[in-house]
Every structure is written in C-alpha cells, then in structure tokens.
N, CA, C and O of each residue as an XYZ file, in Angstrom:
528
protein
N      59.437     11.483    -28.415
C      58.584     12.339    -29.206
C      57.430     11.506    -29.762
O      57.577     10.391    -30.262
N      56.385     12.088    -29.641
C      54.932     11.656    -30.264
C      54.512     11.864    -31.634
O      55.151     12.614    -32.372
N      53.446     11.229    -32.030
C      53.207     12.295    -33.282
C      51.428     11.265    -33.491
O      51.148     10.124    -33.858
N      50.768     12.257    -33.100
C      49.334     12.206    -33.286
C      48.918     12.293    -34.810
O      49.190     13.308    -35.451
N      48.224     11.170    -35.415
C      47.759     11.394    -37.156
C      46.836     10.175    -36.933
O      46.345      9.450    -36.068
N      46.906     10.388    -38.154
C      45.632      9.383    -38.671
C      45.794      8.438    -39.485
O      46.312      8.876    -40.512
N      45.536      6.965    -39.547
C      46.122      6.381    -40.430
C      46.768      6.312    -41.780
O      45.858      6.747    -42.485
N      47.591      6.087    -42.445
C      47.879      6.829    -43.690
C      47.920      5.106    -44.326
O      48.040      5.020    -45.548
N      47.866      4.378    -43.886
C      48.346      3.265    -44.585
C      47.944      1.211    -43.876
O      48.167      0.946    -42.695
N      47.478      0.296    -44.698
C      47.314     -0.590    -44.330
C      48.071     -0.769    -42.706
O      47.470     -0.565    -41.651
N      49.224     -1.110    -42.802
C      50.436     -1.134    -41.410
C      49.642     -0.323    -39.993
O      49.269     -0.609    -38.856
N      49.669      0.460    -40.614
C      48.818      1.664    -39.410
C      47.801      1.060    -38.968
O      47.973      0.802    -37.777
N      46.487      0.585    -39.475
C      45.496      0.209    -39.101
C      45.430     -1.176    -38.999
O      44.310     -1.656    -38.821
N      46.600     -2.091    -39.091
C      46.862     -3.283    -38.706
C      47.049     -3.173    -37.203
O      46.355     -3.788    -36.392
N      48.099     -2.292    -36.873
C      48.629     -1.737    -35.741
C      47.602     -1.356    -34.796
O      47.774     -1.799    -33.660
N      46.269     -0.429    -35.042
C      45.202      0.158    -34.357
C      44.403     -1.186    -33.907
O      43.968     -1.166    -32.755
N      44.210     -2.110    -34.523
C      43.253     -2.676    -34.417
C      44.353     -3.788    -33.373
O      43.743     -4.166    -32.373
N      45.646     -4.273    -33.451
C      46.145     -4.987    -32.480
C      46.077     -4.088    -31.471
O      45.482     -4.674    -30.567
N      46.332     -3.071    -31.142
C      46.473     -2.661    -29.432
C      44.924     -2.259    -29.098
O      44.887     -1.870    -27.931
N      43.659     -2.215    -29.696
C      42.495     -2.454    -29.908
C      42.172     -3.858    -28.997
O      41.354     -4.186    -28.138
N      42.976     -4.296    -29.500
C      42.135     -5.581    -29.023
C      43.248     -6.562    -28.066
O      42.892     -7.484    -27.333
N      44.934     -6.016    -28.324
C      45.388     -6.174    -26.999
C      44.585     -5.427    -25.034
O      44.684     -5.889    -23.897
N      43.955     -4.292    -25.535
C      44.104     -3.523    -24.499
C      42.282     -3.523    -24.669
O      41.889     -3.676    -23.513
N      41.691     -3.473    -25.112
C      40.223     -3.576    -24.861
C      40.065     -4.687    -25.050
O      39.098     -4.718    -24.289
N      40.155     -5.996    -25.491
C      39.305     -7.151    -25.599
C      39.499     -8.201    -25.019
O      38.785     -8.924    -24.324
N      41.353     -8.272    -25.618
C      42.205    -10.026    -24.578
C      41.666    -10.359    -23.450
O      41.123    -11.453    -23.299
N      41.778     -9.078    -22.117
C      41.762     -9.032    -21.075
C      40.584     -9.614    -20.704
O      40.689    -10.095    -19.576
N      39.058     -9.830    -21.394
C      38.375    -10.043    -21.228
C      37.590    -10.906    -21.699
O      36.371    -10.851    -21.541
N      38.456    -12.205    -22.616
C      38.683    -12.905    -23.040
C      37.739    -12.821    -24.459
O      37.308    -13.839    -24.999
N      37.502    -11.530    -24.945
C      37.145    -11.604    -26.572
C      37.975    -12.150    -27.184
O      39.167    -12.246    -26.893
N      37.296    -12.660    -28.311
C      37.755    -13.353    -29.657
C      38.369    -12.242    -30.715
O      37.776    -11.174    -30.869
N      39.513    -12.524    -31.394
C      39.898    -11.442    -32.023
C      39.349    -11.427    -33.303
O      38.799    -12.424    -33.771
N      39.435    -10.576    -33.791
C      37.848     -9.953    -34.319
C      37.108     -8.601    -33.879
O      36.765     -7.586    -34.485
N      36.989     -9.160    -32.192
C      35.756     -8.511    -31.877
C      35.945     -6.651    -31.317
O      35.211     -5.878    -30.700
N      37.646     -6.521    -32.077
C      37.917     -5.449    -31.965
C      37.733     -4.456    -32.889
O      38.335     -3.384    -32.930
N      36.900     -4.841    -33.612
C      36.540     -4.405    -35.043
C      34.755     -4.584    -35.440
O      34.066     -5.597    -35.316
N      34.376     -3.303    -35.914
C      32.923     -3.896    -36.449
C      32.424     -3.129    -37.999
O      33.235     -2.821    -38.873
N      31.375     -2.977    -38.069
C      30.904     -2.156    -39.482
C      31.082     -1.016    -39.527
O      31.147     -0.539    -40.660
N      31.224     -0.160    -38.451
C      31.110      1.494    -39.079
C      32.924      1.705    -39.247
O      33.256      2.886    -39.352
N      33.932      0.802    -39.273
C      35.358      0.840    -39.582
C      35.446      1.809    -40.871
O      36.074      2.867    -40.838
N      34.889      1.432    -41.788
C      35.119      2.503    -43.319
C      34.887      3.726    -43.453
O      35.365      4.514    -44.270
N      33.403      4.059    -41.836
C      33.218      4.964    -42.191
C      33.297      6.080    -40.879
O      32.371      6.770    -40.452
N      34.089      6.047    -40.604
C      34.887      6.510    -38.936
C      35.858      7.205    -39.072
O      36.711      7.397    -39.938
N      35.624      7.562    -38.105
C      37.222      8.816    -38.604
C      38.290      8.173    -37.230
O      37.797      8.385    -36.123
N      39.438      7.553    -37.222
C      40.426      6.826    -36.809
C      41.413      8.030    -36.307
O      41.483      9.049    -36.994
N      42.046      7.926    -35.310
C      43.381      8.392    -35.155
C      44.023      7.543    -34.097
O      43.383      6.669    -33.512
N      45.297      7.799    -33.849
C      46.594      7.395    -33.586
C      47.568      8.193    -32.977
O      47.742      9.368    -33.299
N      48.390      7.454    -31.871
C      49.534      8.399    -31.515
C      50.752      7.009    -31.989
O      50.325      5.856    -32.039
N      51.770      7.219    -32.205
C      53.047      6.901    -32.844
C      53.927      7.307    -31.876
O      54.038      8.483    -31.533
N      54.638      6.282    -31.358
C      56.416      6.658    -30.579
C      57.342      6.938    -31.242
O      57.077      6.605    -32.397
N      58.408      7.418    -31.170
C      59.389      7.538    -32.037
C      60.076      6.646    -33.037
O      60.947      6.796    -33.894
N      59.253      5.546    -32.534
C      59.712      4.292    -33.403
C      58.702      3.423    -34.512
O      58.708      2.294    -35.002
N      57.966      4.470    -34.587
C      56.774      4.684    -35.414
C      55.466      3.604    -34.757
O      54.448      3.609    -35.448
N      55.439      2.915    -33.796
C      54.792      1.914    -33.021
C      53.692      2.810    -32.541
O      53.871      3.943    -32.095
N      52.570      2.223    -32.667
C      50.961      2.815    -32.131
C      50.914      2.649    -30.439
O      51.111      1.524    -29.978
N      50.721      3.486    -29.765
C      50.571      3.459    -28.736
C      49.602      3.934    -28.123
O      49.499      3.702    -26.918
N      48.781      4.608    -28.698
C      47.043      4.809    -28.527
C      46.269      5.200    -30.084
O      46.782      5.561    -31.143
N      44.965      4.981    -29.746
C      44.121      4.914    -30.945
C      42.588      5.166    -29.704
O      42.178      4.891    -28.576
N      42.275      5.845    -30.903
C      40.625      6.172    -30.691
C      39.415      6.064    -32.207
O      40.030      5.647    -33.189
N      38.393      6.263    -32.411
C      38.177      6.697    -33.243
C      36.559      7.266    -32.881
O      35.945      6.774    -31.935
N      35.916      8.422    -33.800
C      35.229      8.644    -33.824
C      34.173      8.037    -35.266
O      34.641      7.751    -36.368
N      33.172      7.979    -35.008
C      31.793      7.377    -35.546
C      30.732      8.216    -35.650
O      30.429      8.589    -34.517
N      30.103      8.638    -36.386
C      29.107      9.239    -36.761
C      27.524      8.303    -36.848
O      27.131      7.651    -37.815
N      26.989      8.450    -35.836
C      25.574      7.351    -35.518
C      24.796      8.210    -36.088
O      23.995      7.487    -36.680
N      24.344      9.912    -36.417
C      23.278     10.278    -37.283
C      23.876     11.569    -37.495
O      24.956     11.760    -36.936
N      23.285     12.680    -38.335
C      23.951     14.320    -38.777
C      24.045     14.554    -37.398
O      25.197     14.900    -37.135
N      23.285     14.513    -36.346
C      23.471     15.073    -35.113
C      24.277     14.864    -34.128
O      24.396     15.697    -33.229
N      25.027     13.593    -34.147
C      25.458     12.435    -33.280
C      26.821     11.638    -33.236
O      26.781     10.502    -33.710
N      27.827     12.016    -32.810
C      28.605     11.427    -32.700
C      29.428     10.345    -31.632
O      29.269     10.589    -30.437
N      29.991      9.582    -31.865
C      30.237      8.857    -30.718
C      31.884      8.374    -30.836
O      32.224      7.819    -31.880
N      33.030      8.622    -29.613
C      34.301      8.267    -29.504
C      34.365      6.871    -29.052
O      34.067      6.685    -27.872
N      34.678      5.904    -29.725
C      35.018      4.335    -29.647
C      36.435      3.889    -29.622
O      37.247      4.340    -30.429
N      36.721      3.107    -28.813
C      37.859      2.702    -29.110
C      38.818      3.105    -28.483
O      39.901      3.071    -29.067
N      38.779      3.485    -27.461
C      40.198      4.712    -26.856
C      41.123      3.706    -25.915
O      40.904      3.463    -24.728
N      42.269      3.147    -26.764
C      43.477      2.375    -25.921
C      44.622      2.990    -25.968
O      45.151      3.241    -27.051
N      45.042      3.243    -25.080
C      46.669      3.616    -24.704
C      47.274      1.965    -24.271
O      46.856      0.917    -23.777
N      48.473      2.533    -24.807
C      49.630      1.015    -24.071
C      49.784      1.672    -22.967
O      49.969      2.851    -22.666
N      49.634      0.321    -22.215
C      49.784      0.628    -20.220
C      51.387      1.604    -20.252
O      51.757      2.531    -19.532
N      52.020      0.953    -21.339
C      53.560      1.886    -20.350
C      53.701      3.306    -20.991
O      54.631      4.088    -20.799
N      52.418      3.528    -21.926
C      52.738      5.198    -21.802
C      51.281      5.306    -21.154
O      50.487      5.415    -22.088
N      50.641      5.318    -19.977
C      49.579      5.701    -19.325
C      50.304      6.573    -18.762
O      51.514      6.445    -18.575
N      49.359      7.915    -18.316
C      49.843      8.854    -17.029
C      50.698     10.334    -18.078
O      51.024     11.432    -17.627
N      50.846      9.875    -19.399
C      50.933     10.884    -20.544
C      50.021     12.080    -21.118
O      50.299     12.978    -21.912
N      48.937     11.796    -20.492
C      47.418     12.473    -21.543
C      47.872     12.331    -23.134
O      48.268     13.103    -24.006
N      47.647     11.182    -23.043
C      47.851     10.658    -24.574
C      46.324     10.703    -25.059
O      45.987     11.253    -26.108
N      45.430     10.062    -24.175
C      44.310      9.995    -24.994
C      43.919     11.133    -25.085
O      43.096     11.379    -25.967
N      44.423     12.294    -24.123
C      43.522     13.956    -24.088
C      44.523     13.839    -25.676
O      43.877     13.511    -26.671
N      45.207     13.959    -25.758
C      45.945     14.427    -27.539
C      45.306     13.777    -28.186
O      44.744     14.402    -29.084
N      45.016     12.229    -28.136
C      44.368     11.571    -29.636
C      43.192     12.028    -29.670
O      42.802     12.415    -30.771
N      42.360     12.121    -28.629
C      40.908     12.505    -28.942
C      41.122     13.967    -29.863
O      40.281     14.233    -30.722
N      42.115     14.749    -29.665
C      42.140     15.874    -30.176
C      41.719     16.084    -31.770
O      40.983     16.905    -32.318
N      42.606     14.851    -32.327
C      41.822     14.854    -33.856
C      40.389     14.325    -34.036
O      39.887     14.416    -35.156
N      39.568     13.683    -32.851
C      38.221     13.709    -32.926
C      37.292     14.735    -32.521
O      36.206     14.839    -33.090
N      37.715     15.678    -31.367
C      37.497     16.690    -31.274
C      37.336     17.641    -32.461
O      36.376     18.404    -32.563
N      38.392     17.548    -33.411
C      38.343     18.410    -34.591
C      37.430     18.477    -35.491
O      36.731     19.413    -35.879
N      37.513     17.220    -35.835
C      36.160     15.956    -36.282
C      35.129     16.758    -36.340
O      34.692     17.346    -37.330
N      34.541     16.778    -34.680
C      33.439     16.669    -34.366
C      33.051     18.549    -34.731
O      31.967     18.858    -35.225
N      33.937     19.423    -34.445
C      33.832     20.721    -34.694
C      33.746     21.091    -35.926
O      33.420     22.263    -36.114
N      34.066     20.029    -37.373
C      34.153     20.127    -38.274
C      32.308     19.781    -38.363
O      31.530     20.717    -38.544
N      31.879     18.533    -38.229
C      30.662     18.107    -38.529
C      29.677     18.744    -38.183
O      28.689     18.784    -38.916
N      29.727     19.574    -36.648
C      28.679     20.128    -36.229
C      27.357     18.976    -35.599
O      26.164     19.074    -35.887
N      27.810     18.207    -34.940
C      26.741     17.149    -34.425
C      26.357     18.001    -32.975
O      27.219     18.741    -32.500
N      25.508     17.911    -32.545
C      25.142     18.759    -31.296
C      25.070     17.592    -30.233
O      24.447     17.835    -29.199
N      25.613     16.424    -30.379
C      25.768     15.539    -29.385
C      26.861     14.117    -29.642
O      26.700     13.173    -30.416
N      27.889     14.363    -28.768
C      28.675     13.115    -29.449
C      28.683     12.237    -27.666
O      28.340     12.806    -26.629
N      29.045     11.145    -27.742
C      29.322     10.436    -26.474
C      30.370      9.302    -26.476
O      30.752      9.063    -27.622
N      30.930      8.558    -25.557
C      31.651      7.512    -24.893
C      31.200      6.591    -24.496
O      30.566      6.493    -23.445
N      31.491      5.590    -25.410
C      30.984      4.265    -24.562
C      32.285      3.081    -24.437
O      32.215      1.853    -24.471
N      33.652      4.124    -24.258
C      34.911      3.066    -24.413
C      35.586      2.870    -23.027
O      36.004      1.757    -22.705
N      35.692      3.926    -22.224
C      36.370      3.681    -21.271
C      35.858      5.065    -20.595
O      35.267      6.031    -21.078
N      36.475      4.678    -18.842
C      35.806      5.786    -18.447
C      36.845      6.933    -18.504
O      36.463      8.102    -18.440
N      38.170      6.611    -18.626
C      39.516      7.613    -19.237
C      38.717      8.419    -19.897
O      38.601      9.629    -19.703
N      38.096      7.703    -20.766
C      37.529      8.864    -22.172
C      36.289      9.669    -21.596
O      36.340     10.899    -21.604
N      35.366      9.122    -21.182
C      34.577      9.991    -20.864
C      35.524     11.168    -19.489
O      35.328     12.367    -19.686
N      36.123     10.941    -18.675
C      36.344     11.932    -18.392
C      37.455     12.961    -19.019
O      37.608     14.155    -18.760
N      38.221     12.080    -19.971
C      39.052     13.675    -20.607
C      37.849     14.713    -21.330
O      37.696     15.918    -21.132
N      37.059     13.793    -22.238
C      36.086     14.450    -23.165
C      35.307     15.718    -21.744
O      35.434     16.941    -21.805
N      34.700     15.104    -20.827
C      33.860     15.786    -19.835
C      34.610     16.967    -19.277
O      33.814     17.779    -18.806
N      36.009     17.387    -19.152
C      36.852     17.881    -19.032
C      37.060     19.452    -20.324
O      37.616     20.513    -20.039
N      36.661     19.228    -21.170
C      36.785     19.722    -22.474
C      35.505     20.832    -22.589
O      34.459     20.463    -22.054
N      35.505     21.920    -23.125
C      34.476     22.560    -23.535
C      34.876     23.184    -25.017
O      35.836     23.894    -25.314
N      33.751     22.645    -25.882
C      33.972     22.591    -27.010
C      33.072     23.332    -27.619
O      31.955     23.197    -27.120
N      33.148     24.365    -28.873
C      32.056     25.421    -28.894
C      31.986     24.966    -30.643
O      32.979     24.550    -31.240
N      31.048     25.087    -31.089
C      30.587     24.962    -32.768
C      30.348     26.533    -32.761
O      29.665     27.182    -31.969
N      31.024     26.937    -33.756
C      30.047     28.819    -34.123
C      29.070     29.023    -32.898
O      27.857     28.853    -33.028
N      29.614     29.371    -31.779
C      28.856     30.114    -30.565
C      28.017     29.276    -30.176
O      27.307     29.748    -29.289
N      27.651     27.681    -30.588
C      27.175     26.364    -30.071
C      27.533     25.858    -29.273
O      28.515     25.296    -29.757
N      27.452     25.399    -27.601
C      27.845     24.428    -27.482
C      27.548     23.287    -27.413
O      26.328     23.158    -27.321
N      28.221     22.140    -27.413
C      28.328     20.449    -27.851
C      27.672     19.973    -26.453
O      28.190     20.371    -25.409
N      27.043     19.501    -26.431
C      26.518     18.516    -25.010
C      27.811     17.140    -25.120
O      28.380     16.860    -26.175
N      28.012     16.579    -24.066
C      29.024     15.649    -23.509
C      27.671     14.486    -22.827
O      27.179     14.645    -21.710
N      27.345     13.565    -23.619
C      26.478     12.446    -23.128
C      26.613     11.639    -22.493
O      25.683     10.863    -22.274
C-alpha cells in the first residue's frame, strides 16, 4: 500500500532530498547538495511512502511567475518503476497547479514526467493549461 502526501515533517524532506539525489544526481556524478536549490521554501513538494513509511518517489512543483509553473524533481526508486507512481505523485501537483491557475506549467526533470504530464488534460474553470 502507498500513500501519496506531502511532507509533514523534517524526516520526510530529509528522505525527498536523499532519493533526489540518489536517483537524479549520484549517477551523474553531482555533488550532494546539488539536489537542492532556492525555490525549496517556496515549492509545493510531494511524496509517495511504502508501507514502511520509506519515500519512494518525490516531485515537486515551483512557481517561476502568477502564470507559470514548473514540475522539478520527479524520482521514483528503480524497484517500484513500472507502478505509475509518478502519474500519482504528480497528482498533488496537478492539484497545485488547478488551484493557482497558471496558464502554463512545464518539465525540465525527466522525460517520465514530461510524458505522464503530456498524457493528462487538465482544465482551470473551462481553461485549458498548455503542457510546455
């Protein structure tokens, strides 16, 4: 069993930022750190949790202007790939983004993400969202 949320607590976002940077950065020999930058405080974060309360994907969304949003960050652990885990985590950015009303959000994390997001049709009050 899963359970998609959002950080509630230091532990949590200790957790986001290791499989962050196990699964986007190691591999490519970033410095740790570099899984992390300035818009962290002001991002909207989510998370999926195994039954053993362990992070096993994370995304987060970022707000670049009122109009503009952007999904960063999207790691699944290799041994739950093939789940649509990230189609669920993006889901609380999706919400996000229907909440804010930006008329353009985009992907610059993986191409997983751009195609679940591209996959998606997402409507604001009879708006729809462009996919960048």
């Amino acid at each position: 069993m899963f359970r998609v949320t959002q950080p509630e607590s230091p532990a949590h976002f200790a957790s986001i930022f290791e499989l962050r940077y196990r699964i986007l950065r190691k591999p490519w020999n970033q410095p740790k750190g570099s899984e992390r930058d300035d818009a962290e405080a002001t991002s909207i974060h989510a998370m999926i949790l195994d039954e053993n309360g362990v992070c096993i994907a994370t995304g987060r969304l970022q707000f670049n202007s009122n109009e503009t949003g952007q999904i960063r960050f999207m790691a699944v652990d290799p041994e739950h790939r093939g789940k649509h885990l990230g189609k669920k985590n993006s889901s609380i950015s999706r919400g996000r983004i229907t909440e804010k009303f930006p008329s353009k959000y985009f992907s610059s994390s993986q191409r997983e993400c751009g195609r679940i997001l591209s996959q998606q049709r997402i409507h604001s009050r009879g708006k729809d969202l462009s996919i960048v």
